[in-house]
PALO-581120 format. One record per atom (N, C-alpha, C, O, CB): z, y, x; residue in one letter; atom name; residue number from 0. Coordinates in steps of 0.02 Angstrom, whole numbers, plus 50000, padded with zeros to 5 digits. Glycine has a CB too. Example, Ala and Ser with C-alpha at 12.3 -4.5 7.8 and 13.67 -1.06 7.14 Angstrom:
<pts>
PT z y x residuo atomo num
PT 50390 49716 50660 A N 0 .
PT 50390 49775 50615 A CA 0 .
PT 50390 49835 50660 A C 0 .
PT 50423 49834 50712 A O 0 .
PT 50452 49776 50565 A CB 0 .
PT 50354 49888 50642 S N 1 .
PT 50357 49947 50684 S CA 1 .
PT 50394 50002 50645 S C 1 .
PT 50402 50057 50670 S O 1 .
PT 50286 49970 50704 S CB 1 .
</pts>
This chain:
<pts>
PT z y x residuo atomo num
PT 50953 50463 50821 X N 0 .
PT 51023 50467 50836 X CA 0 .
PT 51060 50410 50800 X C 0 .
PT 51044 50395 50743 X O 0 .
PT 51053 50535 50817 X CB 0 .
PT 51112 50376 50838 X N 1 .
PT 51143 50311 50793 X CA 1 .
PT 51225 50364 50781 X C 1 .
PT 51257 50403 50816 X O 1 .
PT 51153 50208 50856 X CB 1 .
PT 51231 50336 50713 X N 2 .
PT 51288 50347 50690 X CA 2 .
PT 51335 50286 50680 X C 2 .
PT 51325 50240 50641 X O 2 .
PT 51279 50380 50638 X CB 2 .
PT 51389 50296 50724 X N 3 .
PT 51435 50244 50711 X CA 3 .
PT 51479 50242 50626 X C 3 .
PT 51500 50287 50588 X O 3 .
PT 51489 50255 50776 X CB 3 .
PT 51478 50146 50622 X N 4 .
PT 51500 50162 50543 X CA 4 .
PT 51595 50178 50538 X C 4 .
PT 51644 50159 50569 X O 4 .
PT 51474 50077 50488 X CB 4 .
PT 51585 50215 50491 X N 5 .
PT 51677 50254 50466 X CA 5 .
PT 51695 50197 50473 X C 5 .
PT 51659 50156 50444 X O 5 .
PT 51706 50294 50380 X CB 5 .
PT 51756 50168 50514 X N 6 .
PT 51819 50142 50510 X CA 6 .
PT 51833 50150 50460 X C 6 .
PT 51857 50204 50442 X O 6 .
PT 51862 50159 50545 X CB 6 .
PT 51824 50094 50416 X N 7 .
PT 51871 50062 50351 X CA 7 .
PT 51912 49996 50365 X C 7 .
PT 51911 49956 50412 X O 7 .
PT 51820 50042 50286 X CB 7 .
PT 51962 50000 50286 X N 8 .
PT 52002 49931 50302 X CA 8 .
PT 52023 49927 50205 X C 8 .
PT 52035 49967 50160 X O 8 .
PT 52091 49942 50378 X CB 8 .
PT 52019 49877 50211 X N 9 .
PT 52027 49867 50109 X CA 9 .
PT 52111 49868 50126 X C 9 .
PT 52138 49858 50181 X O 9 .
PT 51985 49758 50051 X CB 9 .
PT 52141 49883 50065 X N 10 .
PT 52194 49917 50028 X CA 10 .
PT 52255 49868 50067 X C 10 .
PT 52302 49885 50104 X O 10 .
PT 52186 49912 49931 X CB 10 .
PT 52233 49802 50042 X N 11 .
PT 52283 49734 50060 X CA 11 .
PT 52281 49732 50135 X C 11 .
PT 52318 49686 50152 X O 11 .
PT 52252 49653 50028 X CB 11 .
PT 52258 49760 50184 X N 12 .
PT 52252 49761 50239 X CA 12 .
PT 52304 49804 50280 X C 12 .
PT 52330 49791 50334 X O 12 .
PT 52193 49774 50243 X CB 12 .
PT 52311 49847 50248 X N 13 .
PT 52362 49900 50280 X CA 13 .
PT 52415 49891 50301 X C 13 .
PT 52458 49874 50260 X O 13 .
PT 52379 49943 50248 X CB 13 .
PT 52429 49895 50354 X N 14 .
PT 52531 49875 50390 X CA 14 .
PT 52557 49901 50330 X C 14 .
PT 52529 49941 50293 X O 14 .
PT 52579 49931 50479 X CB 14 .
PT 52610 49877 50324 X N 15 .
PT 52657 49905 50283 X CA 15 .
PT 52714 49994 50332 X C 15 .
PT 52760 50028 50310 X O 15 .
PT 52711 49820 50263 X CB 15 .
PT 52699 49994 50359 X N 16 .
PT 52743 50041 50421 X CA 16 .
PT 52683 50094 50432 X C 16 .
PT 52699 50144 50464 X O 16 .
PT 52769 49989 50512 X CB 16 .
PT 52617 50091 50411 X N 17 .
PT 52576 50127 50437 X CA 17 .
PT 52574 50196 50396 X C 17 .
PT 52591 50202 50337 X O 17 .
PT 52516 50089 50443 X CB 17 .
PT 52549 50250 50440 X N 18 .
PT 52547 50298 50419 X CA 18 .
PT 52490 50327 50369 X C 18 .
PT 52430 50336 50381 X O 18 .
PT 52557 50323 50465 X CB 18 .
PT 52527 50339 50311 X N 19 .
PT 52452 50336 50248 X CA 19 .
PT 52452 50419 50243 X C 19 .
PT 52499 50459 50246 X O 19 .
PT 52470 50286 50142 X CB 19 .
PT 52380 50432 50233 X N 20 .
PT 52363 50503 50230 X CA 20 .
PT 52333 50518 50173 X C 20 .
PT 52272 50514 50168 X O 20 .
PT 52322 50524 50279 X CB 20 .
PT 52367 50535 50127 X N 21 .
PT 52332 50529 50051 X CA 21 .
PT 52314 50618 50065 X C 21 .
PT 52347 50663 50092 X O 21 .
PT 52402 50498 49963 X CB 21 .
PT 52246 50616 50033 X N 22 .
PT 52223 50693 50010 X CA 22 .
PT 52197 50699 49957 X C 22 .
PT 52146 50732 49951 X O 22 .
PT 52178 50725 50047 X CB 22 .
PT 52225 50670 49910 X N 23 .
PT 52215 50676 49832 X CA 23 .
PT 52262 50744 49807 X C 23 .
PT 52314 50763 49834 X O 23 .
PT 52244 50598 49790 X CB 23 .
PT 52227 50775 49747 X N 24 .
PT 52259 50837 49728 X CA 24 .
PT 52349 50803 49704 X C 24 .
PT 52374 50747 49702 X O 24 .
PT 52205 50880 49652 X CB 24 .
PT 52374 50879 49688 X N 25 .
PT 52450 50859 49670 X CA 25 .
PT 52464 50827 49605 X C 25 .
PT 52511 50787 49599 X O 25 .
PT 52494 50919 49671 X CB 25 .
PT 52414 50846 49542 X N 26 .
PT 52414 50809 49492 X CA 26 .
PT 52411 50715 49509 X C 26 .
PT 52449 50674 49485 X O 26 .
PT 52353 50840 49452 X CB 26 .
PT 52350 50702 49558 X N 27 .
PT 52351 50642 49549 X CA 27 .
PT 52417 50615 49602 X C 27 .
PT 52450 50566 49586 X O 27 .
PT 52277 50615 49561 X CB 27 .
PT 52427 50644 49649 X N 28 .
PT 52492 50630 49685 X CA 28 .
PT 52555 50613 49627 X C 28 .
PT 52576 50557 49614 X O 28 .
PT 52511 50701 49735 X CB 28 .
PT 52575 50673 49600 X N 29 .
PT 52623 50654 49548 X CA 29 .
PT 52620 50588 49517 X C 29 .
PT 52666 50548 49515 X O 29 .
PT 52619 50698 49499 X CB 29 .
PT 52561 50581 49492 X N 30 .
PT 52563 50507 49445 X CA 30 .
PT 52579 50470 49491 X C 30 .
PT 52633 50449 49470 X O 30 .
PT 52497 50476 49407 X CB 30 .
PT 52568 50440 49549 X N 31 .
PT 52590 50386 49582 X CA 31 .
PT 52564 50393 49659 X C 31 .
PT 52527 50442 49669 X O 31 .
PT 52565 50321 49545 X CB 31 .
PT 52580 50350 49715 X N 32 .
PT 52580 50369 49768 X CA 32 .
PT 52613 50305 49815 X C 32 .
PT 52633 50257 49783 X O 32 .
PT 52611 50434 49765 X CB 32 .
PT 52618 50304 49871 X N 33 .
PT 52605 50259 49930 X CA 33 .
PT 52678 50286 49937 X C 33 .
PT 52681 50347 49929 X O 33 .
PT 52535 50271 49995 X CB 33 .
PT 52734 50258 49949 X N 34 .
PT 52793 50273 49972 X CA 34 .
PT 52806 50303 50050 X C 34 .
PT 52779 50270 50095 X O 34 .
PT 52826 50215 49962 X CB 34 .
PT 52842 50358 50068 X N 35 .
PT 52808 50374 50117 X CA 35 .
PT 52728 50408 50151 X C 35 .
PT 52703 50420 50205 X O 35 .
PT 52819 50332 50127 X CB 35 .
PT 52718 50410 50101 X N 36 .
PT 52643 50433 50144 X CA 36 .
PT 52649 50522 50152 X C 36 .
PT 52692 50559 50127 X O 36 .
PT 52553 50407 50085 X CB 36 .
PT 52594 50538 50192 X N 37 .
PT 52584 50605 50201 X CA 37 .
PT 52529 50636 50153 X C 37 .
PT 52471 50619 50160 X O 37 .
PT 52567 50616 50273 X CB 37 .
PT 52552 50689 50095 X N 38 .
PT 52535 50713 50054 X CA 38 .
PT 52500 50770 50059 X C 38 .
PT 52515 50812 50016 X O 38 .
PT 52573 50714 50027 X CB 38 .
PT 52429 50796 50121 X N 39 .
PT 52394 50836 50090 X CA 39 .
PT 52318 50837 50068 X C 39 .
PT 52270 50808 50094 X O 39 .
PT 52406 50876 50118 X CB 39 .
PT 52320 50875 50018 X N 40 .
PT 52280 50863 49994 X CA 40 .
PT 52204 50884 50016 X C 40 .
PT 52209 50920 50066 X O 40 .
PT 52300 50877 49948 X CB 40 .
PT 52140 50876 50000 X N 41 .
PT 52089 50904 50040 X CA 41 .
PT 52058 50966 50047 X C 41 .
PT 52015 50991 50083 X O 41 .
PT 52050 50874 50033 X CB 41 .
PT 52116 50993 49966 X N 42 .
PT 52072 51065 49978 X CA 42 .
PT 52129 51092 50023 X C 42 .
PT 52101 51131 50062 X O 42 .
PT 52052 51123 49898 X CB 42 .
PT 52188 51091 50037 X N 43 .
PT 52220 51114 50089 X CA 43 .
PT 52226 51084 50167 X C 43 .
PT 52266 51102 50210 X O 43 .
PT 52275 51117 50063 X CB 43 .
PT 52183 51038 50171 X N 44 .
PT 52169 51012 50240 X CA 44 .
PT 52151 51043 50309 X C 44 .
PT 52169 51021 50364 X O 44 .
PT 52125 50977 50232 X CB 44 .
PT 52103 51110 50294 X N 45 .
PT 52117 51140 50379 X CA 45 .
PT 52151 51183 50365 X C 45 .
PT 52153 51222 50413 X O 45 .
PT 52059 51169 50429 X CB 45 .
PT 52186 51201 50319 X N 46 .
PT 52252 51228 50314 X CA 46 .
PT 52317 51220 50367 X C 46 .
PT 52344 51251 50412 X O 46 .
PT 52271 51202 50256 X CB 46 .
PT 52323 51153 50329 X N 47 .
PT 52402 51113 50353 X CA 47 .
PT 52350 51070 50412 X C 47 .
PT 52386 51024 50433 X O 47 .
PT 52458 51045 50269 X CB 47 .
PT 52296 51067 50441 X N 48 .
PT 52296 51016 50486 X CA 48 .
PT 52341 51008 50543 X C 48 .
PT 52345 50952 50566 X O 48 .
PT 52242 51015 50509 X CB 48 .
PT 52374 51050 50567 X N 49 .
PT 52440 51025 50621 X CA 49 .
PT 52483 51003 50595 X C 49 .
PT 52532 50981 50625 X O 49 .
PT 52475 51069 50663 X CB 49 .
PT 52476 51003 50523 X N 50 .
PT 52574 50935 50496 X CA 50 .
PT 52511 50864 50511 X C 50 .
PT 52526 50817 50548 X O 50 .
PT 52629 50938 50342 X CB 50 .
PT 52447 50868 50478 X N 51 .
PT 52437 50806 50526 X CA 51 .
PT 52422 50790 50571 X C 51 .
PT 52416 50730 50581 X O 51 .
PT 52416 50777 50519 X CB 51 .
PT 52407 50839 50622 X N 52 .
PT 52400 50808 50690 X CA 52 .
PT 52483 50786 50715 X C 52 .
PT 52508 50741 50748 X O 52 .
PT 52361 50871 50747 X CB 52 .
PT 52503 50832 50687 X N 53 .
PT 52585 50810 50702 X CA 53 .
PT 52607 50743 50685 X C 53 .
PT 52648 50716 50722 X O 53 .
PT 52636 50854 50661 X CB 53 .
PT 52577 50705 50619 X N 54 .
PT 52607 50653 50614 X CA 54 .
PT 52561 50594 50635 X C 54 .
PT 52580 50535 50640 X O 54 .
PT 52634 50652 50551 X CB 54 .
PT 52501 50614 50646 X N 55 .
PT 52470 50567 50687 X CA 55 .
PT 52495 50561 50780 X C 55 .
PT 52486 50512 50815 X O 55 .
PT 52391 50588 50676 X CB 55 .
PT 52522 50619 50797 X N 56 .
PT 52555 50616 50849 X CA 56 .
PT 52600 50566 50865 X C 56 .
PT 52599 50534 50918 X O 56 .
PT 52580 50663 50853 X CB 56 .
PT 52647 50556 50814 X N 57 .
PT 52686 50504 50803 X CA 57 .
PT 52667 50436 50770 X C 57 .
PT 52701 50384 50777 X O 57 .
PT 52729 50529 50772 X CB 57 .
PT 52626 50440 50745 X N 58 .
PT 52608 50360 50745 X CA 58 .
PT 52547 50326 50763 X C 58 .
PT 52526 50268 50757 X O 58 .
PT 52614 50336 50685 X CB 58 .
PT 52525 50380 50788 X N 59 .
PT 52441 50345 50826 X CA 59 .
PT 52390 50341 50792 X C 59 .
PT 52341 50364 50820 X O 59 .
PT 52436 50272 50849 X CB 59 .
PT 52380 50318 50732 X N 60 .
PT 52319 50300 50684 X CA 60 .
PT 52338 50326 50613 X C 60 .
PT 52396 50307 50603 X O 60 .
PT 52303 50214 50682 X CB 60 .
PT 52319 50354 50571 X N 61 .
PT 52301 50360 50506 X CA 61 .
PT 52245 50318 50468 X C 61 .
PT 52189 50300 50486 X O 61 .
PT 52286 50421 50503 X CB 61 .
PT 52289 50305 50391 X N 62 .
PT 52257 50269 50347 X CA 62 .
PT 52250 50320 50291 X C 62 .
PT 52293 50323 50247 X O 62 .
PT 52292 50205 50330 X CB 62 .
PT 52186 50368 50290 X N 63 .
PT 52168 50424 50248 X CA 63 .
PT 52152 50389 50181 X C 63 .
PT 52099 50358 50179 X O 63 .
PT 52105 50468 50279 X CB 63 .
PT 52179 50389 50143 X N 64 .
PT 52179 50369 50045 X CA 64 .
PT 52166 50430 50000 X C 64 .
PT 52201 50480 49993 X O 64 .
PT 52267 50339 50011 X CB 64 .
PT 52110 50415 49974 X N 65 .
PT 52108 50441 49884 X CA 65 .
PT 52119 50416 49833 X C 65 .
PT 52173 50388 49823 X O 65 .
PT 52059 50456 49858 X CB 65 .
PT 52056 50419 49773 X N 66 .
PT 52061 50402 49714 X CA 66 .
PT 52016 50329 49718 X C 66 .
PT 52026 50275 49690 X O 66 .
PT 52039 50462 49666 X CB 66 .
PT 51971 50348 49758 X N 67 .
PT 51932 50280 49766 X CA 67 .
PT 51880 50277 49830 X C 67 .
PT 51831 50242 49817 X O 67 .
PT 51888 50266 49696 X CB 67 .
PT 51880 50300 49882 X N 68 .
PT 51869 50330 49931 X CA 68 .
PT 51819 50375 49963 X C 68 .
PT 51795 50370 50019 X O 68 .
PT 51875 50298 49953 X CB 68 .
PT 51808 50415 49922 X N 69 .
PT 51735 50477 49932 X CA 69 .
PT 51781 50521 49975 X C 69 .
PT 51785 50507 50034 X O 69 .
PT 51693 50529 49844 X CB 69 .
PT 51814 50571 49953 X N 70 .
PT 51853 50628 49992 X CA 70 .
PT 51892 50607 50036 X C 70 .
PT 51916 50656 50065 X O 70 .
PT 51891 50669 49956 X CB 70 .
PT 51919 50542 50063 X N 71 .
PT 51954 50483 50120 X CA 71 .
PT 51897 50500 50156 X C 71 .
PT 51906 50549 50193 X O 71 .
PT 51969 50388 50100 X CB 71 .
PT 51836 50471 50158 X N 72 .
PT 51777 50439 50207 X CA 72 .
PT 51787 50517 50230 X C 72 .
PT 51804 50519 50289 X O 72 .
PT 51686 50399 50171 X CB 72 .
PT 51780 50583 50200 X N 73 .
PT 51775 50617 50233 X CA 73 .
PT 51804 50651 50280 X C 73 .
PT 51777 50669 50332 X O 73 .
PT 51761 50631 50213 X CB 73 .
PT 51870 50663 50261 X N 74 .
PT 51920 50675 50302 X CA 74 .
PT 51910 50626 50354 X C 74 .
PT 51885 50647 50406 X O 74 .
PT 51985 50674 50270 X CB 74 .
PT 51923 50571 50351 X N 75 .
PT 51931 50492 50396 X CA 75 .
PT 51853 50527 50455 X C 75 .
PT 51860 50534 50516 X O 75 .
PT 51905 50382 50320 X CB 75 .
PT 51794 50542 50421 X N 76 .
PT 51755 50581 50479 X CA 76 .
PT 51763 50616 50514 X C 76 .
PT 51748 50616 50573 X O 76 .
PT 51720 50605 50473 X CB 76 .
PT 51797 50665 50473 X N 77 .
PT 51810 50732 50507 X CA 77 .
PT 51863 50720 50567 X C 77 .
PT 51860 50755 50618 X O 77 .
PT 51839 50788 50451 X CB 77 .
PT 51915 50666 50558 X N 78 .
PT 51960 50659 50600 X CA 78 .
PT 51947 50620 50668 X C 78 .
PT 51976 50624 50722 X O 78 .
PT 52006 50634 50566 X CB 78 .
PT 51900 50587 50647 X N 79 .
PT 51884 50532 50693 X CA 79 .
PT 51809 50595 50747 X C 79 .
PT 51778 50572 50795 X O 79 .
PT 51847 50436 50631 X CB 79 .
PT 51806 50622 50736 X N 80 .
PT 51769 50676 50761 X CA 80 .
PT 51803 50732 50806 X C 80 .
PT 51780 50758 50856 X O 80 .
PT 51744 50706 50705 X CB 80 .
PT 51854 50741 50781 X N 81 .
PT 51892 50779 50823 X CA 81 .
PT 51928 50721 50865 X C 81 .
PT 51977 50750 50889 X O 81 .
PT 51940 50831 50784 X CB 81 .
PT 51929 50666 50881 X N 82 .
PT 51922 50621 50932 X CA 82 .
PT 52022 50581 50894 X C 82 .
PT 52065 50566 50936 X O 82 .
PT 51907 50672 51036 X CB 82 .
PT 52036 50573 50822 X N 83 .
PT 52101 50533 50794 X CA 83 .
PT 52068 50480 50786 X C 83 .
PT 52007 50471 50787 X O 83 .
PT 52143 50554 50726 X CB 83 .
PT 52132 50427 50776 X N 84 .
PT 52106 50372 50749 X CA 84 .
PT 52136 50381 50672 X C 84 .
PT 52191 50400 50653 X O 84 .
PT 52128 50304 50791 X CB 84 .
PT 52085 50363 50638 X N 85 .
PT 52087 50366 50579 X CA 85 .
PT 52050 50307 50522 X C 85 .
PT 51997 50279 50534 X O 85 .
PT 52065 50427 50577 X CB 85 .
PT 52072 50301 50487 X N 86 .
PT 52022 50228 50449 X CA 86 .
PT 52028 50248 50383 X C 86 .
PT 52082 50262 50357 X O 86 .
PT 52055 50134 50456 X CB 86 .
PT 51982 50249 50359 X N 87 .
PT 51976 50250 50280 X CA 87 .
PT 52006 50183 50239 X C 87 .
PT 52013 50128 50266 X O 87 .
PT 51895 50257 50261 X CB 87 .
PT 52019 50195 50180 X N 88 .
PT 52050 50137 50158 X CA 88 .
PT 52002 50138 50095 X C 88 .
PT 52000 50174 50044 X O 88 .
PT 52137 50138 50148 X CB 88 .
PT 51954 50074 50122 X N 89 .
PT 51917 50078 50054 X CA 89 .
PT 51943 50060 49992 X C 89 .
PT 51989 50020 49987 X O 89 .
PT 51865 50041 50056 X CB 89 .
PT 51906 50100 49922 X N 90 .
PT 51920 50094 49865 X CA 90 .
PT 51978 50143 49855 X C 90 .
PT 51974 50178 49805 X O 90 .
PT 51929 50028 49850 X CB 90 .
PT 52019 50149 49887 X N 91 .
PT 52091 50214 49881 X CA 91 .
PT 52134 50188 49834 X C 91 .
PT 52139 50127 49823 X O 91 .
PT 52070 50302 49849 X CB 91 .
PT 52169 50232 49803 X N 92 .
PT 52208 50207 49761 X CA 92 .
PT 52185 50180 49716 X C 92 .
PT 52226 50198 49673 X O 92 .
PT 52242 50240 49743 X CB 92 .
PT 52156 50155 49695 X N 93 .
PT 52117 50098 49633 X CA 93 .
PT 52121 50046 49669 X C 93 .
PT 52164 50016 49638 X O 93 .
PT 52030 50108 49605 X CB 93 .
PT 52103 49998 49731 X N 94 .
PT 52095 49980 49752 X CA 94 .
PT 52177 49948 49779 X C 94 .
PT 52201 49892 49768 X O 94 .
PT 52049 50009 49770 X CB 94 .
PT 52202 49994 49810 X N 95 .
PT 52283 50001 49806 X CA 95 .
PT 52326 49955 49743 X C 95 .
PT 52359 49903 49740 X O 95 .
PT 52298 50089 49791 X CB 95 .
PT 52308 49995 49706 X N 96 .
PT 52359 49960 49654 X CA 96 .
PT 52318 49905 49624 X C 96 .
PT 52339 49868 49580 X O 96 .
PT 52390 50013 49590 X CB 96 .
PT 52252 49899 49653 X N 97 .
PT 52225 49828 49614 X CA 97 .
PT 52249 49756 49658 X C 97 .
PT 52250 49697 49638 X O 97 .
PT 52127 49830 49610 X CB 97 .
PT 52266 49779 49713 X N 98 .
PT 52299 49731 49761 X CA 98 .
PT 52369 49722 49757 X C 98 .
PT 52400 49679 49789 X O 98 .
PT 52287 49751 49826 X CB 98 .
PT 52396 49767 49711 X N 99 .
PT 52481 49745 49689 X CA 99 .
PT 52507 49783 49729 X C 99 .
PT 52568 49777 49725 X O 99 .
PT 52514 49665 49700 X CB 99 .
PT 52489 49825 49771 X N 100 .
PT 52534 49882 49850 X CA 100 .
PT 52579 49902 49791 X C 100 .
PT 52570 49892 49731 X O 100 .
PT 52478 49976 49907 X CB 100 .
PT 52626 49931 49818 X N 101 .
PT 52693 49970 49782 X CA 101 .
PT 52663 50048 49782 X C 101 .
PT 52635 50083 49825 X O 101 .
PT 52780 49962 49836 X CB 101 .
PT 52680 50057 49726 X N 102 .
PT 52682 50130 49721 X CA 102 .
PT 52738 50178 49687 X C 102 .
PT 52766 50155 49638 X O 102 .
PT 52627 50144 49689 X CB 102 .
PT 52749 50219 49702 X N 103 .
PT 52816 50271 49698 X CA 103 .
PT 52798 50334 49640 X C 103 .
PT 52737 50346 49642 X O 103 .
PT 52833 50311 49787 X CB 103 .
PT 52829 50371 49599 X N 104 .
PT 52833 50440 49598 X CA 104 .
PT 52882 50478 49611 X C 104 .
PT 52928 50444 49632 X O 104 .
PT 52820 50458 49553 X CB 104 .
PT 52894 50531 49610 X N 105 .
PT 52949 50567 49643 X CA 105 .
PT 52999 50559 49577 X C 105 .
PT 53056 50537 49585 X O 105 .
PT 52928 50654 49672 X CB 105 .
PT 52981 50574 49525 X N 106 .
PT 53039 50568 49459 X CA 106 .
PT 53068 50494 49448 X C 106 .
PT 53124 50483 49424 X O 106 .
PT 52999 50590 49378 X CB 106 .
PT 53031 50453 49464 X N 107 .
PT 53069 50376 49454 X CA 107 .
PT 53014 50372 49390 X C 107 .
PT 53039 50333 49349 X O 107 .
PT 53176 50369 49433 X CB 107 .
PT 52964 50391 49372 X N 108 .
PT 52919 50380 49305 X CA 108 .
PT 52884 50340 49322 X C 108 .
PT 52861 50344 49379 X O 108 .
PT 52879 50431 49274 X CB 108 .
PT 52866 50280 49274 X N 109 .
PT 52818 50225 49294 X CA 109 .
PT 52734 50252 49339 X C 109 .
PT 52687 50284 49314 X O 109 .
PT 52800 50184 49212 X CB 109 .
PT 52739 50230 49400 X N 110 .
PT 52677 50254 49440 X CA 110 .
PT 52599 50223 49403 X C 110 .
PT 52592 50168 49377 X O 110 .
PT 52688 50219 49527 X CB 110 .
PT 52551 50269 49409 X N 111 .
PT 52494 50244 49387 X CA 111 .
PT 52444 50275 49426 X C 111 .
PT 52470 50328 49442 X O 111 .
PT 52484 50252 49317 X CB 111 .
PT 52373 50270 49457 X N 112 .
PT 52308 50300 49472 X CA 112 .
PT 52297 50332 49437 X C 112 .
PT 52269 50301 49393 X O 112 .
PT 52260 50271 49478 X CB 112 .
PT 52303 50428 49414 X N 113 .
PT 52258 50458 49398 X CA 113 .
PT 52184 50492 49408 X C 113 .
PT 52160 50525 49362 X O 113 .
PT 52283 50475 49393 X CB 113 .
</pts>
């Protein structure tokens, strides 16, 4: 059987307008984060999966982000299986902020990768 390889795209690659799907827990969310992005996390993923089919509804493709991209690749499978477009963003947030991307927290506290 051939397995097609996960749709990835490195950090610096990402539209700036595109829709980021972070599923990192809320601790590491808090420390810092993708402005805009959609915040759930993976242990609540077939949970909430209709807020993201919902927002992939609206923008067509997802850019699924972690910590460095193990729990991304998977989701990014799982989605691309149920027939989304979805792309992993290799390396995740390490990768992210090693490329200079902007990152946000909700308090205004200096953002960092936990």
């Amino acid at each position: 059987m051939n397995v097609s390889p996960l749709p990835s795209v490195d950090a610096a690659s990402v539209p700036a307008d595109a829709l980021v799907l972070d599923v990192r827990e809320e601790n590491e969310w808090a420390a810092g984060h993708v402005e805009g992005a959609v915040h759930v996390p993976m242990s609540d993923f077939v949970a909430r999966f209709g807020e993201v089919t919902e927002s992939l509804a609206e923008h067509g493709r997802a850019y699924v982000m972690c910590r460095v991209g193990g729990r991304s690749a998977q989701v990014t499978q799982y989605l691309v299986q149920q027939g989304f477009d979805a792309v992993n963003i290799d390396g995740g947030m390490l990768a992210w902020d090693g490329a200079g991307r902007p990152m946000v927290t909700e308090n205004g506290a200096g953002a960092f990768v936990l």
